[in-house]
C-alpha positions in Angstrom: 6.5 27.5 -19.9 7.7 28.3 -16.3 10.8 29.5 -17.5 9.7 31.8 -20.1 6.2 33.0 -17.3 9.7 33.7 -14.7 11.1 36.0 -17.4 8.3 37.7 -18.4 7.7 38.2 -14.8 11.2 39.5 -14.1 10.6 41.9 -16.5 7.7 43.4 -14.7 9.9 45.1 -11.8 10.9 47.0 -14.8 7.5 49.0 -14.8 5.4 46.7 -16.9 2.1 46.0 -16.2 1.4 42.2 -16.7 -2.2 40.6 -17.1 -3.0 37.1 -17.4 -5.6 35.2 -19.7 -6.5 31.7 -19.2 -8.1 29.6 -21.8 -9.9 25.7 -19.9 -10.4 22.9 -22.4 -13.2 21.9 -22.1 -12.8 19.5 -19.3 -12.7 22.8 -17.3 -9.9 21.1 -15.6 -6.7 21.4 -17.9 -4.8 24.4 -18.9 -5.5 25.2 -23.3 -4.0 28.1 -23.8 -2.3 31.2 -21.6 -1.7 34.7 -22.8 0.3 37.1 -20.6 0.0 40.6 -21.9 2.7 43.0 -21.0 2.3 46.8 -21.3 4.1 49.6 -20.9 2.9 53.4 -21.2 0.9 52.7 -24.5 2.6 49.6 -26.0 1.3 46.8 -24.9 2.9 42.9 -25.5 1.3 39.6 -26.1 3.1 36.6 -25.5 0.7 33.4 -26.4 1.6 30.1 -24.9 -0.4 26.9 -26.5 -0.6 24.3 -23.8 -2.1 21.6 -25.9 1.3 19.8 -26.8 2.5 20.2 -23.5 3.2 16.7 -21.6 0.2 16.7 -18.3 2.5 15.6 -14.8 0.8 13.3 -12.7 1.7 14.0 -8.6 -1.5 13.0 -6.8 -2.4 9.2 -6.8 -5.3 7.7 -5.1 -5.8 3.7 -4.8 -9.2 2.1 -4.3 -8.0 -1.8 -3.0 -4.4 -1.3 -2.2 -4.7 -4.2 0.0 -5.6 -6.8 -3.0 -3.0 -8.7 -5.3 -3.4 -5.8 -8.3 -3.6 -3.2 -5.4 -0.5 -4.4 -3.1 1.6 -4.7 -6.1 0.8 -1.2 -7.8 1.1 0.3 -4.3 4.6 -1.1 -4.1 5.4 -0.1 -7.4 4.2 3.0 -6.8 5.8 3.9 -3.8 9.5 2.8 -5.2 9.6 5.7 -7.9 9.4 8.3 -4.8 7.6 10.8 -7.1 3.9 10.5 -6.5 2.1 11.6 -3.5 -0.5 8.5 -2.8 -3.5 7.9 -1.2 -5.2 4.5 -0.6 -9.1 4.6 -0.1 -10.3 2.0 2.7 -13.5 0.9 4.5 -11.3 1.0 7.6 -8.6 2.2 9.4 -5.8 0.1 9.3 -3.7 -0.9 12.1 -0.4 -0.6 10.3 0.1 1.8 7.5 3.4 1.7 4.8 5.5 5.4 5.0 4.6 8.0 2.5 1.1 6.8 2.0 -2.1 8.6 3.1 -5.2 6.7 4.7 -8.7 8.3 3.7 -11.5 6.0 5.6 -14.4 6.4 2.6 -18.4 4.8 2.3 -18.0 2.5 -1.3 -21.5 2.8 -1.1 -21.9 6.7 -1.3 -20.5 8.3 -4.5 -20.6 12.0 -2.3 -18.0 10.2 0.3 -15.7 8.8 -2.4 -15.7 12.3 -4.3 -14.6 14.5 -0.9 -11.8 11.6 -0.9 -10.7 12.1 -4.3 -10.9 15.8 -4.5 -7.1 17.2 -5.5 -6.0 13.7 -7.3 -4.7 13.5 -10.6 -5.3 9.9 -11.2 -6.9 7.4 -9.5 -6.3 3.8 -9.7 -9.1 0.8 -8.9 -7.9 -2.4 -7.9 -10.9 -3.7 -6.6 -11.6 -7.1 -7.3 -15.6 -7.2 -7.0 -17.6 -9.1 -9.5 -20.9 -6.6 -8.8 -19.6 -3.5 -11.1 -21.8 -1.2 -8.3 -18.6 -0.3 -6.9 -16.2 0.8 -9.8 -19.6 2.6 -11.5 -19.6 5.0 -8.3 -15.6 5.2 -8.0 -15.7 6.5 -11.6 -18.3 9.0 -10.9 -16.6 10.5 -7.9 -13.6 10.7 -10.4 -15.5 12.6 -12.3 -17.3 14.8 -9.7 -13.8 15.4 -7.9 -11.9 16.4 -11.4 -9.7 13.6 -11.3 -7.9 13.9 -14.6 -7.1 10.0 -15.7 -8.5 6.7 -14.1 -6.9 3.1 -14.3 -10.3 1.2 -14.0 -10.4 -2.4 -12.4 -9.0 -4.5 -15.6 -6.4 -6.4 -14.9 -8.1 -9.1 -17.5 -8.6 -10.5 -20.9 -9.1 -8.1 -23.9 -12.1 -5.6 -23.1 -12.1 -5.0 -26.7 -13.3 -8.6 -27.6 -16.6 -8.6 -27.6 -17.2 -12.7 -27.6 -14.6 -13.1 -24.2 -17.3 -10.3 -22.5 -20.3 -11.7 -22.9 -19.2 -14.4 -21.0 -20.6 -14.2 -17.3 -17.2 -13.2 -15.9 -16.5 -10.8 -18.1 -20.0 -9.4 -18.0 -19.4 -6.7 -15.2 -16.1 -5.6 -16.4 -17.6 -4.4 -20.0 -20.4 -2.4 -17.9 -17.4 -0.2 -16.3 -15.2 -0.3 -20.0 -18.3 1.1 -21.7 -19.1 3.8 -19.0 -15.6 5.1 -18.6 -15.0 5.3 -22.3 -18.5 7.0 -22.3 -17.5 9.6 -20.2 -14.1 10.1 -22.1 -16.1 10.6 -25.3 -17.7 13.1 -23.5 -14.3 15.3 -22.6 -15.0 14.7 -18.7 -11.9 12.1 -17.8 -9.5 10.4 -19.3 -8.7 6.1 -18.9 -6.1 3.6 -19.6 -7.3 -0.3 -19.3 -4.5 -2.8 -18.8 -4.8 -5.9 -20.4 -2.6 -8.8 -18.6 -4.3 -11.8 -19.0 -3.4 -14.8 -16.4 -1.4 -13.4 -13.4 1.5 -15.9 -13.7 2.5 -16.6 -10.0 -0.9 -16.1 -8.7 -2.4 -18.1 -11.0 0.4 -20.8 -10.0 0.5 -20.4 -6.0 -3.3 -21.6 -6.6 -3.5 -23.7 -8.9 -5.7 -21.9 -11.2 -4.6 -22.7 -14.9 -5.0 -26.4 -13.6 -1.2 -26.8 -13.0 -1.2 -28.0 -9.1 2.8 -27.3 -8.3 2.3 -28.6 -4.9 0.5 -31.7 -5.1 1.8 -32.0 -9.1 -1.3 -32.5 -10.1 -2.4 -31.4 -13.8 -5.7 -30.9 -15.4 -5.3 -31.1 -19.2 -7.4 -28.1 -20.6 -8.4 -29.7 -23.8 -5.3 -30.6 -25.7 -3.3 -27.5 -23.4 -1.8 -26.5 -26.9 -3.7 -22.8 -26.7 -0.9 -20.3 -25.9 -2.1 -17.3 -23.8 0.3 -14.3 -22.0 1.1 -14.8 -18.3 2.0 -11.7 -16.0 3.4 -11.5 -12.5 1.3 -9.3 -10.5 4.4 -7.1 -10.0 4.8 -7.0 -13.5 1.4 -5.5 -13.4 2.3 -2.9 -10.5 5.2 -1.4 -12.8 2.7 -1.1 -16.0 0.4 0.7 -13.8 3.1 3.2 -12.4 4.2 3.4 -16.1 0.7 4.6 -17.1 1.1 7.0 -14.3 4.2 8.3 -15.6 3.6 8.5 -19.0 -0.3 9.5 -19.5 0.1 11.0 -22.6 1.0 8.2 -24.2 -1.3 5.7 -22.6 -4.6 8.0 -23.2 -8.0 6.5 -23.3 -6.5 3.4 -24.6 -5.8 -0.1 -23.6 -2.5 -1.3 -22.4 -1.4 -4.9 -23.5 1.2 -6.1 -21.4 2.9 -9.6 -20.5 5.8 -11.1 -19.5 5.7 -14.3 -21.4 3.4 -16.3 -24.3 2.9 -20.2 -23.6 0.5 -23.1 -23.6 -0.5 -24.5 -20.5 1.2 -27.7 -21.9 4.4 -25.8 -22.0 4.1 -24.5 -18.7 3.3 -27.7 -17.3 6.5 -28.7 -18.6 8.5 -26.1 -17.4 7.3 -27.0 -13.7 8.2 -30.6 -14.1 11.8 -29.4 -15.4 11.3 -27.3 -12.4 10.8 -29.9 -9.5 11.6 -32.8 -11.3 9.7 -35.0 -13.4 8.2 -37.8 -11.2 4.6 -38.6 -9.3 3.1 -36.2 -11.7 -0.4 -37.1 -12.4 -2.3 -35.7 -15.5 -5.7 -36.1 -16.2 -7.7 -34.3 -19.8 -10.5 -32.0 -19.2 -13.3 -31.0 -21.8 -13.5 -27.7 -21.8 -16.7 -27.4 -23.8 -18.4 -29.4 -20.9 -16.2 -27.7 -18.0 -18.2 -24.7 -19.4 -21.8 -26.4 -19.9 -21.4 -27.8 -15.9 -20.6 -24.3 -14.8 -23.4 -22.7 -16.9 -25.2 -24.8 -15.0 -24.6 -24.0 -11.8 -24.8 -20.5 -12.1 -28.3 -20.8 -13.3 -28.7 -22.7 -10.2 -27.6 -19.4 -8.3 -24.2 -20.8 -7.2 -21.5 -18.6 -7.6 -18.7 -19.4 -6.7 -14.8 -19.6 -7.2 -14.4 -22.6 -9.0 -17.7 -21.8 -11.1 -16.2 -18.0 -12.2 -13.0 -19.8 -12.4 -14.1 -22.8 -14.9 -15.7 -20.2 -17.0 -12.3 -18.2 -17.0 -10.6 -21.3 -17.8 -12.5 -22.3 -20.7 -12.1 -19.0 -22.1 -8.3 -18.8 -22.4 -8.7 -22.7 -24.4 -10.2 -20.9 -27.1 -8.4 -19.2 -29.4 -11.5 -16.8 -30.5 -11.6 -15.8 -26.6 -8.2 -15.3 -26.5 -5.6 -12.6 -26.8 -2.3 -13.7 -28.1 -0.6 -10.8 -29.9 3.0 -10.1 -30.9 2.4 -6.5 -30.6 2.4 -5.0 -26.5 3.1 -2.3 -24.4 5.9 -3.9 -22.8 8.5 -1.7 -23.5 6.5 1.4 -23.1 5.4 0.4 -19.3 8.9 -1.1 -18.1 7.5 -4.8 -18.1 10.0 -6.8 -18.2 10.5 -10.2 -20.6 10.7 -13.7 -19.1 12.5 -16.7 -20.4 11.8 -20.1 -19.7 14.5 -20.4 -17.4 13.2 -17.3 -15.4 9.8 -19.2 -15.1 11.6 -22.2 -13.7 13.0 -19.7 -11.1 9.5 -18.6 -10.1 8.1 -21.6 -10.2 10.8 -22.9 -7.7 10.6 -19.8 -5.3 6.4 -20.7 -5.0 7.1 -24.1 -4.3 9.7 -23.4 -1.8 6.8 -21.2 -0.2 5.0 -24.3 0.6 7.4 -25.9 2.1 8.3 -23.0 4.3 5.0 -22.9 6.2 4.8 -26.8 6.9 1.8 -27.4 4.9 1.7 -30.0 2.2 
């Protein structure tokens, strides 16, 4: 389309007279349709362009909790294409801040603050980490309000298409923002993509929180730990989001399933003994239907808590009704990488040598 606009414009030092009609969609904020009409004396020219197949550029990239595991690892991942001009959003000025990124100090509570910040971005990306959904609700909004054109809401989950996994209390705020920003993409006024990555696979081993305790090799049998489940390195998860950034045509209003790997928690238990060697390993079973019950409990109690969320999570990926486990992904598509069992050994290895390097136990 430039080219051909540069030529017809080339041809206007000739004595033509060139007007310009431009059709919105009906977003209002993308290009449909442009019609450059040349004339000359009494013979004027209409050259139509349809903009509708034409692939949308994203340039302008704004971060909500760039300083969180997702957020760190998208920003990072962001930052190494060099083709996006980035923004992070914080309560605060930060003492330090990486090259090539710009700080916008913003009130999460005000919707009008967050939509002066987001004004001129072309995608926005929410890595907050907040069970209260208050927060993503208003970020989405400003995106609205501020014509941001495609939104990477705070996923970074389980399915948000399976219905059983989000009734659970976790899940619970997480379907609130799925079903608003798919609302408002019904309605024409912004566009999403959801990444689905299941357990963060280093995280999730640095603390501990699929029961596998590398450190202390301690191991809590969920069930019979035969229920496989995808694992993904958080930076694994930084590259699908800059993939989704890249490509937004083919991501559209869609969900994104990515991992880098398929196993039990039986088989990754394993792996971690082959890992640091098989000795002093202690392994206790663990009901998961009363791991659940117990943590039902408490929250009914009002305790909320890490290891009550977390038991709930837990029991979740033991069943295999709550849990995703698909041959099919979007691997490929976002530049996630595959992992073999030997390339798990590695990480494992690397997290445990973490430990050691700081003098704890």
């Amino acid at each position: 389309l430039a080219a051909s606009i540069d030529a017809y414009l080339r041809i206007r030092q000739d004595g033509f007279t060139v007007r310009w009609h431009i059709q919105y969609s009906t977003c209002f904020r993308c290009i449909h349709s442009i019609t450059i009409t040349l004339s000359k004396f009494y013979n004027p020219i209409s050259i139509f362009f349809n903009c509708e197949n034409m692939a949308r550029v994203i340039k302008t990239v704004a971060i909500a909790g760039a300083s969180g595991n997702v957020g760190r690892n998208a920003l990072q991942a962001i930052l190494e294409k060099e083709r996006f001009d980035i923004t992070i959003l914080v309560r605060k000025q930060p003492e330090q801040v990486l090259g090539g990124v710009t700080v916008k100090v913003v009130d999460f509570g005000s919707v009008h603050s967050l939509t002066e910040a987001l004004k001129g971005h072309d995608a926005l990306v929410d890595a907050t980490s907040i069970p209260d959904p208050s927060v993503s609700l208003r970020l989405i909004e400003a995106a609205v309000a501020a014509g941001v054109y495609r939104l990477i809401p705070a996923e970074f989950s389980t399915d948000p298409d399976n219905a059983q996994v989000r009734a659970l209390p976790p899940f619970q705020g997480k379907a609130k923002i799925y079903d608003y920003i798919r609302k408002l993409a019904d309605e024409g006024k912004i566009t999403w993509t959801a990444i689905c990555n299941n357990a963060f696979l280093d995280w999730g081993l640095r603390l501990g929180f699929v029961n596998i305790d590398i450190f202390k090799k301690k191991i809590g049998l969920m069930n019979d730990g035969m229920q496989t489940f995808p694992w993904t390195l958080l930076s694994s998860v930084g590259q699908a989001v800059t993939g989704v950034l890249i490509k937004p045509d083919e991501t559209e209003n869609r969900v994104c399933y990515i991992y880098n790997i398929q196993k039990s928690q039986k088989d990754m238990a394993a792996l971690a003994k082959q890992s640091l060697g098989d000795e002093n390993w202690q392994t206790k079973k663990l009901d998961m239907d009363r791991v659940f019950a117990e943590a039902m409990l408490e929250l009914q109690r009002g305790v909320v808590n890490f290891q009550v969320i977390g038991d709930m999570i837990r029991y979740a990926i033991t069943k295999p009704e709550l849990e995703f486990t698909r041959a099919e992904n979007d691997n490929e598509l976002l530049g996630v990488p595959a992992l073999s069992d030997e390339d798990i050994k590695r990480v494992i290895k690397e997290i445990a040598a973490e430990k050691k390097d700081v003098g704890t136990e």
